[in-house]
N, C-alpha and C positions, 0 to 999 in steps of 0.2 A: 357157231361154237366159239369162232374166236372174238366175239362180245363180250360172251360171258367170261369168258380168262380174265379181261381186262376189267369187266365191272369185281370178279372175285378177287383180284389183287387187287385194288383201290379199297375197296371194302376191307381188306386185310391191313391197308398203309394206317401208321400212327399217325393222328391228329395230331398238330402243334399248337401251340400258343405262345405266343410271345409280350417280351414286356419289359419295360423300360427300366431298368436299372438306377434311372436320375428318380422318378417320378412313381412308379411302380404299376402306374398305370397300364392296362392292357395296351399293345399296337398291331397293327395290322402288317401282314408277312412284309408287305411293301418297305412299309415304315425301316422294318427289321432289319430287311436287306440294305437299306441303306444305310444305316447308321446300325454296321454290324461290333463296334466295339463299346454303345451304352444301352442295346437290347441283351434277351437273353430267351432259348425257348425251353418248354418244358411240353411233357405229350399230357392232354385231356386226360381229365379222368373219366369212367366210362359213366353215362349218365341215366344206366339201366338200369343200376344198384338199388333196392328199395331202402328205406329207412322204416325205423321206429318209431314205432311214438311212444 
């Protein structure tokens, strides 16, 4: 039982992304955390959404 709590709240946590502020290029949380005043994160979008044609 208590697996599944913690697999059910990770599955609930926001996705981040992060990304260079110099460059605009995506980086990696690593990256981020170290050079936390020319990064910047933002949450995924979700990638379930269908489109149009």
């Amino acid at each position: 039982m208590t697996t599944f709590a913690a697999v059910t709240a990770n599955a609930q946590e926001k996705k981040k992304e992060y990304r260079s502020a110099e460059s605009g290029r995506y980086v990696t949380k690593k990256q981020a955390e170290k050079n936390p005043s020319t990064t910047y994160s933002t949450t995924r979008k979700s990638g379930n959404s269908k489109r149009s044609k």
